[in-house]
C-alpha positions in Angstrom: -49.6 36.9 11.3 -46.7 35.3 12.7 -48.1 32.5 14.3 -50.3 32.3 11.3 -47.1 31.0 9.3 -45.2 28.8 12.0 -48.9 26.7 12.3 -48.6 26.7 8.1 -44.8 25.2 8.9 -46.1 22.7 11.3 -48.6 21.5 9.3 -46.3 20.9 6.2 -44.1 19.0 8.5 -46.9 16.7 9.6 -48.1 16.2 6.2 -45.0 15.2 5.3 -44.3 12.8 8.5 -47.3 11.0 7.3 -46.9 10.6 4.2 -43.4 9.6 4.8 -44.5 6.6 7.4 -47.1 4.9 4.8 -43.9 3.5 3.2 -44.4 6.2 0.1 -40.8 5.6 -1.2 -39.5 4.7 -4.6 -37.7 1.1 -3.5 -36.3 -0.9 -5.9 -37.6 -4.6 -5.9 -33.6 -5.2 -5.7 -33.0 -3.2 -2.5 -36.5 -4.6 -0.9 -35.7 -6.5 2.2 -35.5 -10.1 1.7 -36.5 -12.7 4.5 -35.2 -16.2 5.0 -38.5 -18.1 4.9 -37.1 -21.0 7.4 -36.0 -18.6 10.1 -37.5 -15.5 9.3 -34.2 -13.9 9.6 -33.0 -10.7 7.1 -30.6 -11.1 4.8 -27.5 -9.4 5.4 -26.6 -7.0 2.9 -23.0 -8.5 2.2 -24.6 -11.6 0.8 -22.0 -13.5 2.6 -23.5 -16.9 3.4 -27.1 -16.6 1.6 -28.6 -18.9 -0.9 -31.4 -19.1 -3.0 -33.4 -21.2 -5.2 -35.5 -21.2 -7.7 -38.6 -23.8 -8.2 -41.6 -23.2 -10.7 -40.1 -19.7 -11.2 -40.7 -18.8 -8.0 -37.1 -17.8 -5.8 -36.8 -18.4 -2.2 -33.5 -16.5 -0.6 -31.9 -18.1 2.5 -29.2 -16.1 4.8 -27.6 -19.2 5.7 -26.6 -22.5 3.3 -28.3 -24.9 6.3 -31.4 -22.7 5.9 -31.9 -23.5 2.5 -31.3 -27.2 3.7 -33.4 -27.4 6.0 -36.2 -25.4 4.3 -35.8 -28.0 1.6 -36.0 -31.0 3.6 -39.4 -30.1 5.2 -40.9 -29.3 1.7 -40.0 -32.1 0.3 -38.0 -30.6 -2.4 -35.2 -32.2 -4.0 -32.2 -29.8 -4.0 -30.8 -31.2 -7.2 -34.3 -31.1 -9.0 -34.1 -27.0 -8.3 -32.0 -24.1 -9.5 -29.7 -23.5 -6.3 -27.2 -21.2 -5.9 -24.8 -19.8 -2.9 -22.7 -16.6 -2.4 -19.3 -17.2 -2.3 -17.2 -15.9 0.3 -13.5 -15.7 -2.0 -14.9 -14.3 -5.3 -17.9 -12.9 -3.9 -20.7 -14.0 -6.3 -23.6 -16.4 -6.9 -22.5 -19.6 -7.8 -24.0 -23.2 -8.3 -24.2 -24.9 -4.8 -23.0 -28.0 -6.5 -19.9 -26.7 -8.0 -18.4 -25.3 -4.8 -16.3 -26.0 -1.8 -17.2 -25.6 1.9 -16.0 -25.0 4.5 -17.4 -26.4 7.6 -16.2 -23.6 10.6 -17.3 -20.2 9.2 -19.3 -17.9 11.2 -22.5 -18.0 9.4 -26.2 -16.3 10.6 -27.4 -19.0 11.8 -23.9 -20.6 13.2 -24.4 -23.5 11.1 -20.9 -22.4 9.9 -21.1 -23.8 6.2 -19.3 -21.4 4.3 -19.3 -21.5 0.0 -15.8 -21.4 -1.9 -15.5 -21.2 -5.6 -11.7 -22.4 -5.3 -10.8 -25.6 -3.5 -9.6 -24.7 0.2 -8.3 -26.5 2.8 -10.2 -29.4 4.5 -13.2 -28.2 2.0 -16.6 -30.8 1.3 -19.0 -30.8 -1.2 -22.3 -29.9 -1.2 -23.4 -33.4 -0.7 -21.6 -33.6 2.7 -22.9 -30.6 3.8 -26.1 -31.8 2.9 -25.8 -34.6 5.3 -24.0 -33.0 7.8 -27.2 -30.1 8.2 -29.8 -33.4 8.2 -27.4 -35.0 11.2 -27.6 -32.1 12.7 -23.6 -32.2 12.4 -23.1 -28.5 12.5 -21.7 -25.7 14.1 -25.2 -25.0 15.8 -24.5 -28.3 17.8 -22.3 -27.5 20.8 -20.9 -31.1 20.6 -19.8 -30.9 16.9 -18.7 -27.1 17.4 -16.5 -28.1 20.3 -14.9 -30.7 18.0 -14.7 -28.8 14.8 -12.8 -26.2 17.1 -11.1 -28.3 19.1 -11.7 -27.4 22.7 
């Protein structure tokens, strides 16, 4: 009768396994992992450094500003056309990508090393410059430009 009931507990415990592997869970559509569509990279929960935009109300979410740039560039989409917006990294929210201050030597996902301010900083650019700095490639991704930017 014993062994009767320890099979009966084993049984219950692989039910359970299984049911708990075919993703039965009650995510929120809010705490779903979201995946930079230019390179495929998770977004890190912090926010720190991601974007988005939003085009025919559908909303792409970028983990780093030059993703979003770049993304943009090969589909032919206007950044100033779209609803964009970047997480700050002083006041820690969402903010239009036009209305912000960058820096250009943060450690960012991709090491692009744009990082968005809502107040003016130091040796800050707009969005424009970064803009063309991702599309010249001048970015902390290019070991020529990052040994410049940090001077060694």
């Amino acid at each position: 009768m014993k062994s009767f009931n320890f099979f009966k507990i084993i049984f219950f415990i692989l039910i359970l396994s299984i049911l708990n592997s075919c993703g039965l869970s009650n995510e929120s559509e809010k705490d779903k992992l979201k995946i930079c569509p230019q390179c495929k990279m998770p977004l890190p929960k912090s926010n720190i450094n991601t974007t988005f935009l939003i085009k025919n109300d559908e909303i792409k979410y970028f983990d780093d500003i030059g993703c979003m740039i770049l993304w943009a560039n090969d589909n032919h989409i206007n950044l100033k056309n779209v609803k964009t917006k970047a997480f700050t990294t002083d006041t820690k929210r969402y903010m239009d990508v036009f209305n912000l201050y960058y820096s250009i030597n943060e450690n960012t996902p991709m090491h692009y090393g744009f990082g968005a301010y809502e107040n003016k900083i130091k040796n800050s650019i707009d969005f424009n410059e970064v803009i063309l700095r991702m599309l010249r490639g001048e970015n902390m991704a290019n070991p020529k430009i990052r040994k410049q930017i940090l001077g060694y």
